[in-house]
C-alpha positions in Angstrom: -27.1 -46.6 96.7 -27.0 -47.5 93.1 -23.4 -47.2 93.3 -22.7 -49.4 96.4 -24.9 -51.8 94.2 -23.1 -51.8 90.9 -19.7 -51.9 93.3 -21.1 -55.2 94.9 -22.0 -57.1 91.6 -19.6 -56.5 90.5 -17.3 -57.7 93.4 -19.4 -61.1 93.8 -19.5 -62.3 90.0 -16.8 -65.2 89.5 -13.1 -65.6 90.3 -11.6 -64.2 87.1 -7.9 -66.1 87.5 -7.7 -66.4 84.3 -9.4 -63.3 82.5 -7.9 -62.1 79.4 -6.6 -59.0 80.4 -5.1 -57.8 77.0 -3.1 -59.1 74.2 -0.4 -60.7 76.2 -0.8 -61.2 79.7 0.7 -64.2 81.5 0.5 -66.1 84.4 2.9 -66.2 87.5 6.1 -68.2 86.0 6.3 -71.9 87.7 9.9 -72.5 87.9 13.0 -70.6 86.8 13.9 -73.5 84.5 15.3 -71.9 80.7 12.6 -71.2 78.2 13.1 -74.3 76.3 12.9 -76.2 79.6 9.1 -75.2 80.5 5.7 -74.8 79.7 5.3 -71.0 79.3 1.6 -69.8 79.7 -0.2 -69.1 76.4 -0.1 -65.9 75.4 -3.4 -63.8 76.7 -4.2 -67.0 78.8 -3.8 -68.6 82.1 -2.2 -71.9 82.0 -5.5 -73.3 81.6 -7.8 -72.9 78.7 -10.8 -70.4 79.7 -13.3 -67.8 78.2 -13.7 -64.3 79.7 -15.3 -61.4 79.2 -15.0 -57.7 80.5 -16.3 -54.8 80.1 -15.4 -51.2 80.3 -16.0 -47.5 79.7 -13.7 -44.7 80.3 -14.2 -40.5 79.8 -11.1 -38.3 79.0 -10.9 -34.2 78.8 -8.6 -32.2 76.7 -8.8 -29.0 78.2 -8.3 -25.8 75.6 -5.4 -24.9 73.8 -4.3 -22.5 70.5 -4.4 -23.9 67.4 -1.4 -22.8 65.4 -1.2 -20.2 62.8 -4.6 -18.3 63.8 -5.2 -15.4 65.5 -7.2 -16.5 68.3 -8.6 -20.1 67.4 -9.0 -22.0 70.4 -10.5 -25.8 70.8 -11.0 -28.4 73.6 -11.9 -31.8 73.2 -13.2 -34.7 75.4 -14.0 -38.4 74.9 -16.3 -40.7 76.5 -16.2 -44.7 75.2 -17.8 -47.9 76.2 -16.1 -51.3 75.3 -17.1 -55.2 75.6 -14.3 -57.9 74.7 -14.8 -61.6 75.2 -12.0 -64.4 75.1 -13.1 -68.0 74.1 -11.8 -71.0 74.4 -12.2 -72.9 70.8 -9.9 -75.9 72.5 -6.4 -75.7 74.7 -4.7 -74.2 71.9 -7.0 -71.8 70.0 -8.7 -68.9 71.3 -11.6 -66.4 69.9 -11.3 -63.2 70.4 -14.4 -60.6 69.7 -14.9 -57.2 70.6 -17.0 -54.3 69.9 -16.5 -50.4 71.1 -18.8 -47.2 71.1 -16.9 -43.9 71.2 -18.3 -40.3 71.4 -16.0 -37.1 70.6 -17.0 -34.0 71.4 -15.3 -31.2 69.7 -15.5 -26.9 70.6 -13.4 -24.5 68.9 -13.4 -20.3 69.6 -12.5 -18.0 67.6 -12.8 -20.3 64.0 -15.2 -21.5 62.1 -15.6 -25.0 63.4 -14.1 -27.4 60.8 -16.6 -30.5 62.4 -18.4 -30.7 65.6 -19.4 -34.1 67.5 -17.8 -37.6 65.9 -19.7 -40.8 66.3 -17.6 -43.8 66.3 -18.6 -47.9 66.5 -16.0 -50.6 66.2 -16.2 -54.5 65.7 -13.5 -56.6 65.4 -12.6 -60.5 65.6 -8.9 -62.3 65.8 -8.0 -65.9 66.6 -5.1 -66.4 68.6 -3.5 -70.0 67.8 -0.5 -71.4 70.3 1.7 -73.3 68.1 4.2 -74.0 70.5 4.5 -73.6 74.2 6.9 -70.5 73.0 5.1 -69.9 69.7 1.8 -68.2 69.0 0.0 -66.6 65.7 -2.5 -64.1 65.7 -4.8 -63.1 62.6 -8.0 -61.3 62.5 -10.1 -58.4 61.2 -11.9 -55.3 61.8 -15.0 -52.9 60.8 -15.1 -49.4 62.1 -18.0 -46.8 60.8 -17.0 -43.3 62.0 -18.8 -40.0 61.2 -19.4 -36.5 62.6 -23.3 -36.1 63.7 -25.8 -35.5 61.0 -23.4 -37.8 58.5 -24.6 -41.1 57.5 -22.4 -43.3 59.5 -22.5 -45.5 56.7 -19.9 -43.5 54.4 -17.8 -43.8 57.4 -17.0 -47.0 56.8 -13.0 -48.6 57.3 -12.2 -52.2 57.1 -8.7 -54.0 57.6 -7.2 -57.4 59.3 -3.8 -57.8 60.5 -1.4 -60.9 61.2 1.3 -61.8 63.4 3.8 -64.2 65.6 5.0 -63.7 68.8 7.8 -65.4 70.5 8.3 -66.2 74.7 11.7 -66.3 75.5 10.4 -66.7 79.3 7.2 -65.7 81.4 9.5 -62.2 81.3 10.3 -61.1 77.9 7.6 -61.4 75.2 8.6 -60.2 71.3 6.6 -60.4 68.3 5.3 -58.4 65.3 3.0 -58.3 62.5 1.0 -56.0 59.9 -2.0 -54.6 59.3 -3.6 -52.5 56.3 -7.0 -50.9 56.4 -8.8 -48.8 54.2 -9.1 -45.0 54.8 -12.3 -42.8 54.5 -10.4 -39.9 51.2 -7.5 -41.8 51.5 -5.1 -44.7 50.3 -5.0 -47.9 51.9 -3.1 -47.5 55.3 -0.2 -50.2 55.5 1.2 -50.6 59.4 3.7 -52.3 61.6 2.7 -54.3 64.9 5.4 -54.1 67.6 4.5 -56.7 70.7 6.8 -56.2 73.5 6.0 -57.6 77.0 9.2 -57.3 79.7 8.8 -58.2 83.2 11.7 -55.9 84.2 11.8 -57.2 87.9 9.0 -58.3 90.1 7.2 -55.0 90.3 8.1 -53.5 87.3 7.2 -54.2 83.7 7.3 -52.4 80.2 4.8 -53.3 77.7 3.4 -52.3 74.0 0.1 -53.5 75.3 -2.3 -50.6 77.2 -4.3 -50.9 79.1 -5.0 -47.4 80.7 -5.4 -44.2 78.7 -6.4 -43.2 75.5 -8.2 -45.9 73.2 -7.2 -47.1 69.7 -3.9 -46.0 69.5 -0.1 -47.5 69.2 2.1 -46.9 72.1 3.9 -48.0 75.3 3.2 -48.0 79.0 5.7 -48.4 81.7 4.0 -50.0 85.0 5.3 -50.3 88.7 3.2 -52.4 91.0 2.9 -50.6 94.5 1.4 -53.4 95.8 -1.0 -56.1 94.5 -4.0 -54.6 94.4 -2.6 -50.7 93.1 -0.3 -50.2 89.9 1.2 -46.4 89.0 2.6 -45.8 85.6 3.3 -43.9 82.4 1.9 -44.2 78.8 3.4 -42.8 75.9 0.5 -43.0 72.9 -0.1 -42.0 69.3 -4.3 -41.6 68.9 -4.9 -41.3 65.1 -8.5 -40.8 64.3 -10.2 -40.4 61.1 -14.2 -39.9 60.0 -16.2 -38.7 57.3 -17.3 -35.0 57.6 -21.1 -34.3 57.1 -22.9 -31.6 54.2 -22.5 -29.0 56.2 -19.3 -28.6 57.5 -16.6 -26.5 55.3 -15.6 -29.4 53.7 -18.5 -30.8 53.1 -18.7 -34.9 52.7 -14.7 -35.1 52.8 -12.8 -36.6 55.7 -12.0 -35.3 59.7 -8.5 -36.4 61.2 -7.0 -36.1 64.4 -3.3 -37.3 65.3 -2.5 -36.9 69.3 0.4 -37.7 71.4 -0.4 -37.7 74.9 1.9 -38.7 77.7 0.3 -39.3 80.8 0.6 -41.0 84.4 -1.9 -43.1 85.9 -3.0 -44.9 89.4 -5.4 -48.3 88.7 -6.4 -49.2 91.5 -8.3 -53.2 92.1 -11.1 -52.8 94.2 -12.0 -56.2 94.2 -11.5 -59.2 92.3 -13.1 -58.3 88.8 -13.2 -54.5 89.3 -10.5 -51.8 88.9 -10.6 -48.3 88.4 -7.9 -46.1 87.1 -7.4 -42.3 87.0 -4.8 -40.9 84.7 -3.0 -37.3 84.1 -0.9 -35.7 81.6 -0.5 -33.7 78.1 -0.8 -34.1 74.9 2.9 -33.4 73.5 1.9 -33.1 70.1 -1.3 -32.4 68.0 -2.7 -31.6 64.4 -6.2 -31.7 63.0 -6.5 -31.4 59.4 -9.9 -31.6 56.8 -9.5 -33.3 53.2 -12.0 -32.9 50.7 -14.0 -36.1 48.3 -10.6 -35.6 45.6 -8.1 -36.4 48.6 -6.6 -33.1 48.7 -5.6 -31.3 52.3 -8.2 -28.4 52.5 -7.0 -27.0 56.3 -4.4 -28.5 58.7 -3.2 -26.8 62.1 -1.1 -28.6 64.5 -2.0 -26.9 68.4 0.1 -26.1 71.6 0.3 -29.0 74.0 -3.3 -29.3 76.3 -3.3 -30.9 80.0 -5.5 -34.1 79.5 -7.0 -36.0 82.2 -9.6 -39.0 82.3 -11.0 -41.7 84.5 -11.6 -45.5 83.7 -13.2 -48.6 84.9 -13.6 -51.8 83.8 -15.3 -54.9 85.6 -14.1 -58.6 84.4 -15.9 -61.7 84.6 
């Protein structure tokens, strides 16, 4: 019953036509006329201006694998998360982006000591999207994460950054842009990294994008989508997860710094079961992975990269 319920509320909210469904989505293209010729949507906009909000929360397994160069270490992983993101309209050409995320990792080795246990992660972050041109947009904004294993103070956590960037519509099809970002590191120097936008409507049904929308969270990477039919889209990601949090006083390495690198590969069914609801289930592996400790000084104290571990999740995420 409560289910039914939830399904139904969220089924009956408004008409989201023009949610903002990611960092570039665009609207159905009006004419075939040449770029130059035509208004192309805004980027992350309908062709009108609108605000939008969604929600969503997703929980993802890593089932157990060997970590490298031990005898008989063993660990599995899983990762719940719950996002908000709203998209407002400052005027027809400027838009507000905010966001916030809560993410819970839960960690269990065998057969080592356990270099962490449970991570605690919040996010907030803030970007204004600017459409210079009916081809030309500009992106700029900044971020605060705190992230720290339970019993730390989520406080020493702390990472901050911003990024910048342009992107370019040659068509409602093919989207290219870039930018960078830096962002301080918990034990480490200041991180420096690219932003690759890509967004190509390869035919009616099938696209390839930089933007993901399915999967694992915070993460660079690429997704290739095929559109069954309207309301049910199948798929492949390709994703690098990088995650990185201060380690509490008693773990081996006491107050230094937890990070995990990931690179899972998965395929994925979302289905729209109404309107402003859609649910997605995704499977696959994780190709490639290393966890590593560092210590207050910035020195590597234990690193071991693992066999490749099936991962599977589900998502959902209602829009209004």
């Amino acid at each position: 019953m409560i289910t039914t319920t939830a399904l139904a509320m969220a089924c009956i909210a408004a008409n989201p036509s023009a949610y903002w469904a990611g960092p570039l989505t665009f609207g159905a293209p009006d004419a075939t006329a040449p770029p130059t010729e035509q208004e192309v949507a805004p980027l992350g906009q309908s062709e009108e201006a609108s605000t939008s909000f969604s929600i969503e929360g997703s929980w993802v397994w890593q089932l157990e694998t060997d970590l490298h160069d031990t005898t008989n270490g063993r660990f599995s992983h899983d990762r719940g998360h719950f996002s908000a993101r709203g998209d407002i309209a400052l005027s027809d050409d400027l838009n507000l982006l905010l966001g916030a995320r809560y993410q819970r990792d839960n960690f269990s080795f065998d057969g080592i000591q356990s270099p962490w246990t449970n991570i605690n992660t919040t996010y907030f972050d803030a970007a204004l999207q600017y459409q210079l041109t009916p081809q030309w947009q500009v992106f700029g904004g900044g971020q605060a994460r705190w992230a720290a294993e339970e019993g730390a103070s989520l406080g020493d956590g702390f990472e901050g950054g911003g990024a910048i960037g342009a992107v370019y519509a040659f068509s409602h099809d093919f989207v290219i842009g870039g930018g960078v970002g830096v962002r301080s590191q918990i034990e480490d120097d200041l991180l420096i990294y690219p932003i690759i936008v890509l967004d190509w409507n390869i035919t009616d049904r099938l696209s390839f994008s930089t933007r993901l929308t399915t999967g694992w969270s915070n993460q660079s990477g690429a997704e290739l989508v095929y559109e069954v039919e309207p309301t049910i889209d199948v798929g492949m990601s390709l994703t690098f997860d990088y995650q990185r949090f201060r380690l509490g006083d008693d773990a081996p390495t006491p107050g230094g710094a937890g990070v995990t690198e990931a690179l899972p590969l998965t395929a994925f069914i979302s289905v729209d079961v109404c309107p402003n609801l859609s649910l997605t289930a995704f499977v696959g592996a994780t190709v490639y992975g290393r966890l590593k400790t560092t210590d207050s000084a910035g020195n590597d104290v234990w690193a071991r990269n693992h066999d490749p571990a099936p991962v599977l999740g589900l998502q959902g995420a209602i829009r209004f």
